[in-house]
SETI-369058 format. One record per residue (C-alpha): residue number from 1; y negated, z, x negated; residue in three letters. Coordinates in pm, 1 decimal. Layout:
<nodes>
{node NUM {Y Z X} "ALA"}
...
</nodes>
This chain:
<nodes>
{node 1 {0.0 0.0 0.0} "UNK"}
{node 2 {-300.7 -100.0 -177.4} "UNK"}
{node 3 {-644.7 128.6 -107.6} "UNK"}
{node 4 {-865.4 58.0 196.7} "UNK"}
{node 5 {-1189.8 165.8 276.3} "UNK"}
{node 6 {-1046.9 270.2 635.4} "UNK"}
{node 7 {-832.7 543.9 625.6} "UNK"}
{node 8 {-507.3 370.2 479.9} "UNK"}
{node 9 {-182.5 489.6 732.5} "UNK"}
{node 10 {163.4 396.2 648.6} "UNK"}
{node 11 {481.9 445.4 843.2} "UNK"}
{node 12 {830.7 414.5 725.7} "UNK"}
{node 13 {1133.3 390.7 965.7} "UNK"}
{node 14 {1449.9 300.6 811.8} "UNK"}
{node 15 {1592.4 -69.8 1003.2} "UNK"}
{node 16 {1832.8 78.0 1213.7} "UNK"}
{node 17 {1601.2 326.8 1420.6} "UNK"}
{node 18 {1336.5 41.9 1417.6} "UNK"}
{node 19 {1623.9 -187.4 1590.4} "UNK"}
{node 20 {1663.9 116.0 1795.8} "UNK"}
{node 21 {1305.1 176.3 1875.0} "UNK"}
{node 22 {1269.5 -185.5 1995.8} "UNK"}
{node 23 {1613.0 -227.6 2170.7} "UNK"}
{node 24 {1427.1 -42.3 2475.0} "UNK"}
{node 25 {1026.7 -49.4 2435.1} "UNK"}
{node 26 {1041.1 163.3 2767.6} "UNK"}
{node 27 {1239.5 427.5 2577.6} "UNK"}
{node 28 {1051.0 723.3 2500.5} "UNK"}
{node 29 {1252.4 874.3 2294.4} "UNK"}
{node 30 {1133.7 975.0 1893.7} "UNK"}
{node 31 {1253.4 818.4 1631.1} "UNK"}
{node 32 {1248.0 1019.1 1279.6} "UNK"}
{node 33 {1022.5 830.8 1030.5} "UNK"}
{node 34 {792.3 930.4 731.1} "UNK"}
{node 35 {449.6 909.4 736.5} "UNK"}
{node 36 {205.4 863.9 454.7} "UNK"}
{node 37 {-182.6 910.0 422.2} "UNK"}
{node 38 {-439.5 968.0 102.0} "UNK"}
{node 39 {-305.0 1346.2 196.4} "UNK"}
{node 40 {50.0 1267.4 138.6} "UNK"}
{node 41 {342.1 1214.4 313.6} "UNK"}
{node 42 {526.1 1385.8 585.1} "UNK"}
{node 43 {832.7 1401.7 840.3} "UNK"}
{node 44 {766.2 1264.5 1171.8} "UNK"}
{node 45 {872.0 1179.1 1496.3} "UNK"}
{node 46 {773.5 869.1 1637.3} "UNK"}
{node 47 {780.9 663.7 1980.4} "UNK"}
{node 48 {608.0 366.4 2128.0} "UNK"}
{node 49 {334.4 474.3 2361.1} "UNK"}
{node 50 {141.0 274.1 2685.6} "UNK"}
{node 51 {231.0 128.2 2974.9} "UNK"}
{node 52 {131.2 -216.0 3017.1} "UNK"}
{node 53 {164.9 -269.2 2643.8} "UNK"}
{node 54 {480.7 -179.0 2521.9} "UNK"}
{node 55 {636.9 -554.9 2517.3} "UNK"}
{node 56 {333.1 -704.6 2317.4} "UNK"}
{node 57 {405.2 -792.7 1945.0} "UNK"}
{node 58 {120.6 -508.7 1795.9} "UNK"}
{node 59 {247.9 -187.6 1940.0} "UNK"}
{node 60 {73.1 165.4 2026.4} "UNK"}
{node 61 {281.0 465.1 1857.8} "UNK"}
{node 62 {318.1 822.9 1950.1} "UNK"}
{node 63 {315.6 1046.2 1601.6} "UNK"}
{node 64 {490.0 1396.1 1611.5} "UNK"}
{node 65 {472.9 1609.9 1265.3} "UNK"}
{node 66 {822.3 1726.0 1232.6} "UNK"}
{node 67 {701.6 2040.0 1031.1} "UNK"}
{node 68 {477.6 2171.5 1301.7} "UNK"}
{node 69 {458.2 2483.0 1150.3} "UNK"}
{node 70 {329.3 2333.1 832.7} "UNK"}
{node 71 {34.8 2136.0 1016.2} "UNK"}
{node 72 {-266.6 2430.8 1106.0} "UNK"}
{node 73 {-495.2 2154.5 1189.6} "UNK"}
{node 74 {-276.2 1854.0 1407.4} "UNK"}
{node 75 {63.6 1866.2 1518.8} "UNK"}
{node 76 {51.9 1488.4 1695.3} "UNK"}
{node 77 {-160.1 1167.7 1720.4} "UNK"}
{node 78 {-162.7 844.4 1882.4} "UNK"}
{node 79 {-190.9 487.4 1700.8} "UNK"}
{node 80 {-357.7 273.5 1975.1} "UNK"}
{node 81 {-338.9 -89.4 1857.9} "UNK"}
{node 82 {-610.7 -158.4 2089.0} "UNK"}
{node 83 {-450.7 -565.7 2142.2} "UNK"}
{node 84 {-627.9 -645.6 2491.8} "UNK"}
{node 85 {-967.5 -530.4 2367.8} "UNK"}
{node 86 {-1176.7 -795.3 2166.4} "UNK"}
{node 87 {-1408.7 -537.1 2053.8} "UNK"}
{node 88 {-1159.8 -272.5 1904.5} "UNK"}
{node 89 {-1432.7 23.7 1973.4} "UNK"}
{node 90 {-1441.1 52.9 2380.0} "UNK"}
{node 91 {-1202.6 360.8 2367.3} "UNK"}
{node 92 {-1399.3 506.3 2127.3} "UNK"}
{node 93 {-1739.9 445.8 2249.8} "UNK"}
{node 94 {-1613.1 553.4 2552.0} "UNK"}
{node 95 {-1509.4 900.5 2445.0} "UNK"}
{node 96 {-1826.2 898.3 2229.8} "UNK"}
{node 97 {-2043.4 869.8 2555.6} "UNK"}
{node 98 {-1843.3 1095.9 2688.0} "UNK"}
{node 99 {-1913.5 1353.7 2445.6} "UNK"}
{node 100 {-2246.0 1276.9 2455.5} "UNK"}
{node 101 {-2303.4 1355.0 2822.7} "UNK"}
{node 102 {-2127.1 1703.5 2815.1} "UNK"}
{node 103 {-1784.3 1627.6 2868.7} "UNK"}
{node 104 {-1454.8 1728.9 2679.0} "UNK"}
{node 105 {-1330.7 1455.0 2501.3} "UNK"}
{node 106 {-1056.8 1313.4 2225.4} "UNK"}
{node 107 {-1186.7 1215.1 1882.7} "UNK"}
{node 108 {-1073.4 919.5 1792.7} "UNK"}
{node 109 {-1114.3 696.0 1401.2} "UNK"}
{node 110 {-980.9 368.3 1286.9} "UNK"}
{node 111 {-758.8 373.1 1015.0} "UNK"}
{node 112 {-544.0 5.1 886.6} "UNK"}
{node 113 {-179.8 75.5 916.0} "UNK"}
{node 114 {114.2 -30.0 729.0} "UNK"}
{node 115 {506.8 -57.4 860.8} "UNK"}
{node 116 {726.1 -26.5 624.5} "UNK"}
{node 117 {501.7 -178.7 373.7} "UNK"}
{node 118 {422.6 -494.4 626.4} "UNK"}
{node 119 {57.4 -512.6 749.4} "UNK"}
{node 120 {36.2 -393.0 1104.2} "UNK"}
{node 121 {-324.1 -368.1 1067.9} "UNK"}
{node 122 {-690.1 -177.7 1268.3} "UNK"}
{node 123 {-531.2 39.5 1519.9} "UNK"}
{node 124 {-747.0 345.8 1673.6} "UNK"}
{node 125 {-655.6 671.8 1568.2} "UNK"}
{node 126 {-682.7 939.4 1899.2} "UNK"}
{node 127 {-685.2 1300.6 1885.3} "UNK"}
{node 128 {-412.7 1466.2 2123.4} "UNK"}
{node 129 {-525.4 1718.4 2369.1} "UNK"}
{node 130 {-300.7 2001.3 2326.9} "UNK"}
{node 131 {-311.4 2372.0 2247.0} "UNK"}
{node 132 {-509.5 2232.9 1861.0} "UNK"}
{node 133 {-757.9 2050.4 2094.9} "UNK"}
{node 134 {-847.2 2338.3 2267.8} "UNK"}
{node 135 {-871.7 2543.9 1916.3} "UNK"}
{node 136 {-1083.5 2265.2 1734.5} "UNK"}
{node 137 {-1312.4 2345.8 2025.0} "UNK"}
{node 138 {-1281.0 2693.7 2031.9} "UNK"}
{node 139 {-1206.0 2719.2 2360.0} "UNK"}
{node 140 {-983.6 2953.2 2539.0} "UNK"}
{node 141 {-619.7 2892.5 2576.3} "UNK"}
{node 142 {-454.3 2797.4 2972.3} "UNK"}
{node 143 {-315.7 2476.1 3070.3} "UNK"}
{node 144 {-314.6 2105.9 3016.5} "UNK"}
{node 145 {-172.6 1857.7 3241.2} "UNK"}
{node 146 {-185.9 1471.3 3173.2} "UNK"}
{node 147 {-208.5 1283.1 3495.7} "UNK"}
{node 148 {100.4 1027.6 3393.4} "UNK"}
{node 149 {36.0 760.5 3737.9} "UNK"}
{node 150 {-137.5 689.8 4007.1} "UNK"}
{node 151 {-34.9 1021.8 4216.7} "UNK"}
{node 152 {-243.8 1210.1 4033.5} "UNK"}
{node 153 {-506.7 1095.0 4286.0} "UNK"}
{node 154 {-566.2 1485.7 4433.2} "UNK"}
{node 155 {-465.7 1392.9 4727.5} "UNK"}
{node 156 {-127.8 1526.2 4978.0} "UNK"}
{node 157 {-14.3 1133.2 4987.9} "UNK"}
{node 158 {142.4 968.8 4698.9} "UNK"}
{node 159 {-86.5 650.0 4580.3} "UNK"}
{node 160 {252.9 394.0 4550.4} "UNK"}
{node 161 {362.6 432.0 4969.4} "UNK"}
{node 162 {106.7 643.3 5141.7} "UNK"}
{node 163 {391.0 948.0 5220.7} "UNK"}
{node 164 {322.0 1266.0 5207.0} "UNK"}
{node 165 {425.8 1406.5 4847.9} "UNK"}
{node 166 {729.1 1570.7 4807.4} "UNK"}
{node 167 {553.5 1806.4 4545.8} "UNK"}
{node 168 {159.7 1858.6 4461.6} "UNK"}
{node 169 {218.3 1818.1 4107.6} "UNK"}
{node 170 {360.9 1467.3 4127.9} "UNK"}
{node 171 {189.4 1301.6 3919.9} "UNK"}
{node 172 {141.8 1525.0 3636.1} "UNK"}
{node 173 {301.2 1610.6 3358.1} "UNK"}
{node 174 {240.3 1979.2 3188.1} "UNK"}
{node 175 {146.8 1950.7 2837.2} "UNK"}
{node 176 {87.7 2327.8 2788.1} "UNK"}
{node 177 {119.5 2597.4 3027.1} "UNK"}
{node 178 {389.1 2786.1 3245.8} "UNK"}
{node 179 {531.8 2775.2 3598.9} "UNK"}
{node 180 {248.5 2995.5 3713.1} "UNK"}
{node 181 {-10.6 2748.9 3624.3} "UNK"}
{node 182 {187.5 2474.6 3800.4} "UNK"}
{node 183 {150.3 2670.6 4118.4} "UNK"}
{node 184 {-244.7 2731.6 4067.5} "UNK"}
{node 185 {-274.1 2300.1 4081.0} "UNK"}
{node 186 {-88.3 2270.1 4306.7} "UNK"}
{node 187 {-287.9 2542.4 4506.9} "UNK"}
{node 188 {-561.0 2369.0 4401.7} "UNK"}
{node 189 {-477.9 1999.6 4519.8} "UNK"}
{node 190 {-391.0 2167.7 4870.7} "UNK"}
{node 191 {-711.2 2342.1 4925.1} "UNK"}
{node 192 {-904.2 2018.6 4815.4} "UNK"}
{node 193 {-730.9 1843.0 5091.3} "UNK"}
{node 194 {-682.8 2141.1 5362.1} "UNK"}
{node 195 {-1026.4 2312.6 5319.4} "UNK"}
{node 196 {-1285.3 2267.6 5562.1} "UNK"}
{node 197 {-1630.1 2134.9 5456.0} "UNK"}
{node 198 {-1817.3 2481.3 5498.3} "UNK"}
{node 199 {-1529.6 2635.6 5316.5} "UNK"}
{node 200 {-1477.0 2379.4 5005.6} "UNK"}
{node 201 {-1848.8 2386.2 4950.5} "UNK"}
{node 202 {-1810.9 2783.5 4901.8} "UNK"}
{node 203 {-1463.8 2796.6 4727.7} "UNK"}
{node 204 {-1455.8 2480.9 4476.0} "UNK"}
{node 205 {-1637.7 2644.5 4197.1} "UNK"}
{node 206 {-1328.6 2876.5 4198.3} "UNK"}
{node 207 {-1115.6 2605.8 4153.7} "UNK"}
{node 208 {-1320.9 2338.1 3937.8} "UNK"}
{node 209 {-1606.0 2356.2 3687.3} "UNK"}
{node 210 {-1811.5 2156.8 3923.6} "UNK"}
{node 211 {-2097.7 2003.6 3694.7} "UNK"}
{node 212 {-1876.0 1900.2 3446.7} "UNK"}
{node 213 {-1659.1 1732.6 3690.7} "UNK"}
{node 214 {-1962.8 1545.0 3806.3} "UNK"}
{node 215 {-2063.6 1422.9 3415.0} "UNK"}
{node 216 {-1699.9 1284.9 3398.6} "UNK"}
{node 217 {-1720.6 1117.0 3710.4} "UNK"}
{node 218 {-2058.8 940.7 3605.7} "UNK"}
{node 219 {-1908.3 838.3 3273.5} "UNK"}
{node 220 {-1604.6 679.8 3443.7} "UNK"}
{node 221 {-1806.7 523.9 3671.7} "UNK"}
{node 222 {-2109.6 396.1 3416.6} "UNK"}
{node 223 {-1789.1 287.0 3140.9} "UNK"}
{node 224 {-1638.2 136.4 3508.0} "UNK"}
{node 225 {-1254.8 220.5 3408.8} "UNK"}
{node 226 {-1105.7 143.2 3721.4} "UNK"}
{node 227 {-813.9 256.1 3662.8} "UNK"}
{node 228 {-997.0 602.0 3553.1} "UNK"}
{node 229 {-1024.6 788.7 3882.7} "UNK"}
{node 230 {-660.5 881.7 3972.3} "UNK"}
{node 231 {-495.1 801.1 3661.8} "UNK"}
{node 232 {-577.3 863.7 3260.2} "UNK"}
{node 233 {-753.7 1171.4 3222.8} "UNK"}
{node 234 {-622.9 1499.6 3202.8} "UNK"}
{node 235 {-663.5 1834.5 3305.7} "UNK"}
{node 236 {-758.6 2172.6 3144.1} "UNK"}
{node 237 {-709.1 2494.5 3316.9} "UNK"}
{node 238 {-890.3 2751.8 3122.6} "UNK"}
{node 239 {-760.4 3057.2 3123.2} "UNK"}
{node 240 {-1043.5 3315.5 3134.0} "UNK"}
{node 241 {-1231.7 3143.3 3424.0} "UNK"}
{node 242 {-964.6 3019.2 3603.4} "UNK"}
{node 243 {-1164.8 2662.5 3620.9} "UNK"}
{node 244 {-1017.9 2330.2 3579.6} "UNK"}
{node 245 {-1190.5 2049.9 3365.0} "UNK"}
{node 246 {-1108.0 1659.7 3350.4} "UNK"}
{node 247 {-1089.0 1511.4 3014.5} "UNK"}
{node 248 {-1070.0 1095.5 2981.4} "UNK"}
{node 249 {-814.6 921.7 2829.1} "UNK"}
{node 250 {-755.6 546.2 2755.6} "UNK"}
{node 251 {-1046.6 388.1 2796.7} "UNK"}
{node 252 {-1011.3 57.5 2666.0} "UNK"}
{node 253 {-1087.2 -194.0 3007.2} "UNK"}
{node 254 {-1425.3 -45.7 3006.8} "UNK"}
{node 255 {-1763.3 -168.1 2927.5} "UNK"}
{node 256 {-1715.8 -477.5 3106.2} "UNK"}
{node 257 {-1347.0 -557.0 3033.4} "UNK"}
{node 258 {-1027.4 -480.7 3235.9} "UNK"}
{node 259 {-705.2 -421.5 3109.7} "UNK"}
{node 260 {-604.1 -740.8 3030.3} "UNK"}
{node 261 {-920.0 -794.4 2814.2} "UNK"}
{node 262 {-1073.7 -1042.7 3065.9} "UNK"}
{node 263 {-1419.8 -998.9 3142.5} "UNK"}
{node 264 {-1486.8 -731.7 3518.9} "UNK"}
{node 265 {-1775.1 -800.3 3698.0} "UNK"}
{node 266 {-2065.7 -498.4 3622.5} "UNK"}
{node 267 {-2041.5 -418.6 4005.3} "UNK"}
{node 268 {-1670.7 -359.3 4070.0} "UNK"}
{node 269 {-1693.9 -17.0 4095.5} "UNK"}
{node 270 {-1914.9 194.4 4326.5} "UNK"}
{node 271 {-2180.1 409.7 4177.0} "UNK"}
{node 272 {-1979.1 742.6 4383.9} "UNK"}
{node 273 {-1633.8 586.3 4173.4} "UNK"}
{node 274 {-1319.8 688.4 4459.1} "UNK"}
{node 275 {-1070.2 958.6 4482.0} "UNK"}
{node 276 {-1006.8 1206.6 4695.5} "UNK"}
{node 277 {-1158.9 1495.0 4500.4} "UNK"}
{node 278 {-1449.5 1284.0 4431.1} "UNK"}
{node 279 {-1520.7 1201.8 4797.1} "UNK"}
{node 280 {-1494.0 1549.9 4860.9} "UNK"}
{node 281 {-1775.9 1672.2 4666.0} "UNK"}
{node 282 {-1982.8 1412.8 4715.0} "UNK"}
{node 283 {-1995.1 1502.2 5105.2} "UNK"}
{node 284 {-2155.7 1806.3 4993.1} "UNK"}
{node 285 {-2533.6 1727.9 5028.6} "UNK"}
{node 286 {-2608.8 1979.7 4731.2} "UNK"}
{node 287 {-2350.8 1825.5 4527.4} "UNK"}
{node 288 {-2454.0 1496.7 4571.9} "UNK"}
{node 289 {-2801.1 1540.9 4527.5} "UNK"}
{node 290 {-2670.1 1709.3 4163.5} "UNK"}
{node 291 {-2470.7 1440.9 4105.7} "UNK"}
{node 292 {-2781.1 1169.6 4174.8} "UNK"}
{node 293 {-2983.5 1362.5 3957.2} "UNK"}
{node 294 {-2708.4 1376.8 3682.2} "UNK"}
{node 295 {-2681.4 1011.7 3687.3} "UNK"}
{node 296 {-3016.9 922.2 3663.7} "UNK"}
{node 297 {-3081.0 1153.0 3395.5} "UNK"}
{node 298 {-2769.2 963.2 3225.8} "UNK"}
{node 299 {-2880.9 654.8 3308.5} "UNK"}
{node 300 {-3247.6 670.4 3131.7} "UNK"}
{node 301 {-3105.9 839.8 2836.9} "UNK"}
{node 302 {-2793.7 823.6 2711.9} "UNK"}
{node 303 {-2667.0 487.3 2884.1} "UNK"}
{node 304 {-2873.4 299.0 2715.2} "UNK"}
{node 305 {-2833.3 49.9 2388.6} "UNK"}
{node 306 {-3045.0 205.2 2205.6} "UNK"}
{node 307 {-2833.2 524.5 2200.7} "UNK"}
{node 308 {-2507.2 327.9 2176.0} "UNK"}
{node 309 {-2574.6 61.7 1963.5} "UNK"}
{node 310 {-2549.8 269.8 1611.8} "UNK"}
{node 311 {-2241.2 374.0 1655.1} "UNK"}
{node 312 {-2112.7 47.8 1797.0} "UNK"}
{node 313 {-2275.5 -163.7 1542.1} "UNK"}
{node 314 {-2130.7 88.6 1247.0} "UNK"}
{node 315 {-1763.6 110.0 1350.9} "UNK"}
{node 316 {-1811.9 -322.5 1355.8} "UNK"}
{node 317 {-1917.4 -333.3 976.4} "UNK"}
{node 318 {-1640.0 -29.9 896.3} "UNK"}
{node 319 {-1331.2 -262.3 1035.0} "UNK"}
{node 320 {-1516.7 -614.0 1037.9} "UNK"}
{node 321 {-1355.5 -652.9 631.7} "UNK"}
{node 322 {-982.8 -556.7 741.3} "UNK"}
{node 323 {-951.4 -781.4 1081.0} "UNK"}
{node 324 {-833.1 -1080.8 851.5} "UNK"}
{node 325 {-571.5 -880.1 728.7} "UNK"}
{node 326 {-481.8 -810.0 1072.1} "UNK"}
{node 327 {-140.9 -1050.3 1134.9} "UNK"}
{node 328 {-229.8 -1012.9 1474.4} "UNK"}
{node 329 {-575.5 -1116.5 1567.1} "UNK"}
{node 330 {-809.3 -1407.4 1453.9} "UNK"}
{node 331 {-1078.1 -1198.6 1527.6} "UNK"}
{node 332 {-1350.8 -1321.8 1277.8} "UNK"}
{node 333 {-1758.8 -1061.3 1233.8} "UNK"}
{node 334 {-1940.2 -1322.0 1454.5} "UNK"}
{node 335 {-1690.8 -1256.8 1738.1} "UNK"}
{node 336 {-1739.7 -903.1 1702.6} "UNK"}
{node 337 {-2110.0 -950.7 1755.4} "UNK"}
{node 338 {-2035.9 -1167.6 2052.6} "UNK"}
{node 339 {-1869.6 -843.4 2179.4} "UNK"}
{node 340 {-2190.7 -619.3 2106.1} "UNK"}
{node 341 {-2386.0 -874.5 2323.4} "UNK"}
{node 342 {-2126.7 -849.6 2581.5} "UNK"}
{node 343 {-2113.0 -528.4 2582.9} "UNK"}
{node 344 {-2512.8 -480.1 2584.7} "UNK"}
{node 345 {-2538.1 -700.7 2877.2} "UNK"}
{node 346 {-2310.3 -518.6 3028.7} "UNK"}
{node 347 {-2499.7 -167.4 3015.8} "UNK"}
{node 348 {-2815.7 -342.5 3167.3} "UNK"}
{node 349 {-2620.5 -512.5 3440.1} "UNK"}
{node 350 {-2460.9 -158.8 3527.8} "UNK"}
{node 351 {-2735.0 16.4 3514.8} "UNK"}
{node 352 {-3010.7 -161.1 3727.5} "UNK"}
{node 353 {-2659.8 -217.5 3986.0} "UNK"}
{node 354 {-2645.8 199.3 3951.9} "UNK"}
{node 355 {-3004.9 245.8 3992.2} "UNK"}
{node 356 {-3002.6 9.5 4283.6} "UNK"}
{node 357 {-2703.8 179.2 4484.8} "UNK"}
{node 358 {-2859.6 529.6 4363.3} "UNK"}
{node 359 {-3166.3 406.4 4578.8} "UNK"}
{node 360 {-2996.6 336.5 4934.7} "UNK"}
{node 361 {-2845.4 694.8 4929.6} "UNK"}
</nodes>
């Protein structure tokens, strides 16, 4: 592996789990492998990761340190090859807005990886949200639970056929946490859907951190991830105030791109996004009027090019030098600043169509 000014990532699987690994991409069962960075190498675990990506030819990875006891600061990443996005940044501009606007989010880096030895080349590094998420963040210790489909919609009927759920938690899968948690979400998704208005405006802040709910909702609805409102994000459950909060999660059709990397109009989504929870709060005049003034706020300063373009315009010139080593993109700099001017248009499309709907409310 020859140096790199991106972080240079190599993984080694020996041929016959790598036949293994690819003889079902669905399988998410680990594979042992080594890992090796400028730190060193180590033991790890590792699995394909994504849903709609699995069978492409650059694939996303789930990394597990075997030695977990060794590793203070990370026990797990994910390697997002990032293959339906053009720009190879809207994930992580994404969770940088989000971070920006007050909400919990994944760091995430570029690094250039290597398979045994063979150029794989610019995938996107993400921070897991686990127990060491909540740590980095000093933040007090509870629950996490990754919404895994389309159930996790916080409503009683399941998303695929419209029937009641058979359990509250479909949906979700605990990350960290016990039994007793499970029962507090699910106690939680009933009330949202049982409570009457009078009631849920008094009770939710018992249940949800209700600002921050309402500066993720505004960044999935400014980013427009439409698949962002009952699907990737997670949930925390802290454990002191007994408060859930929603943390994002792949957000690369966003910024003016949908999953398959084809351009989505700047008014597909509504400027009051959809779910169940969503629609819940925002019948609450006082909520809604917070959210409005959250927005707009947003809106006039931190969804704006000026405040995005550094970043944006950085991370270009950091991987811009390595796409050609890429086997699988001919992504050459000047496309990359066609997708800054895409993605520039894009924020002043979205937000005069936000300001716009903001006004008729």
């Amino acid at each position: 592996m020859s140096a790199t000014a991106l972080p240079a990532f190599g993984l080694h699987i020996h041929p016959k789990n790598l036949l293994g690994l690819n003889r079902d991409v669905w399988n998410d069962e680990a594979v042992p492998g080594m890992l090796q960075t400028g730190s060193g190498k180590a033991p790890v675990s590792i699995s394909y990761r994504g849903a709609h990506t699995r069978k492409l030819p650059k694939k996303s990875y789930f990394i597990q340190y075997r030695n977990q006891a060794e590793k203070k600061s990370e026990t797990e990443f994910h390697l997002n090859a990032e293959f339906y996005d053009p720009s190879f940044i809207r994930n992580r501009l994404s969770f940088y807005f989000f971070e920006k606007i007050g909400v919990l989010s994944p760091s995430a880096s570029h690094v250039f990886l290597y398979l045994n030895e063979k150029k794989e080349g610019v995938y996107l590094k993400i921070e897991s949200v686990d127990d060491l998420f909540l740590k980095r963040r000093h933040l007090e210790g509870g629950a996490i639970y990754y919404a895994v489909d389309d159930d996790a919609n916080f409503s009683l009927l399941s998303s695929f056929d419209k029937q009641p759920k058979q359990n509250l938690q479909q949906g979700y899968e605990r990350k960290l946490g016990s039994n007793r948690h499970d029962s507090y979400l699910q106690e939680f998704i009933y009330f949202i859907n049982t409570a009457k208005d009078d009631m849920f405006e008094k009770e939710i802040k018992r249940y949800l951190d209700v600002k921050q709910y309402l500066l993720w909702l505004i960044g999935a609805v400014c980013t427009q991830n439409f698949d962002g409102f009952v699907h990737n994000y997670a949930l925390y459950l802290n454990e002191r105030t007994k408060t859930f909060q929603i943390i994002p999660w792949d957000y690369d059709a966003t910024w003016g791109r949908n999953i398959h990397g084809e351009e989505m109009e700047h008014d597909r989504i509504p400027a009051t996004g959809f779910n169940t929870l969503s629609a819940r709060i925002l019948d609450i005049p006082a909520f809604k009027s917070q959210y409005f003034m959250l927005m707009k706020n947003i809106l006039q300063h931190e969804f704006t090019i000026s405040r995005l373009s550094p970043p944006l315009t950085t991370w270009h010139a950091d991987i811009a030098p390595f796409l050609e080593q890429d086997p699988y993109t001919n992504t050459a700099f000047h496309q990359l600043e066609e997708e800054q001017k895409q993605i520039f248009q894009y924020i002043e499309k979205r937000k005069r169509f936000l300001l716009l709907e903001l006004s008729r409310f």
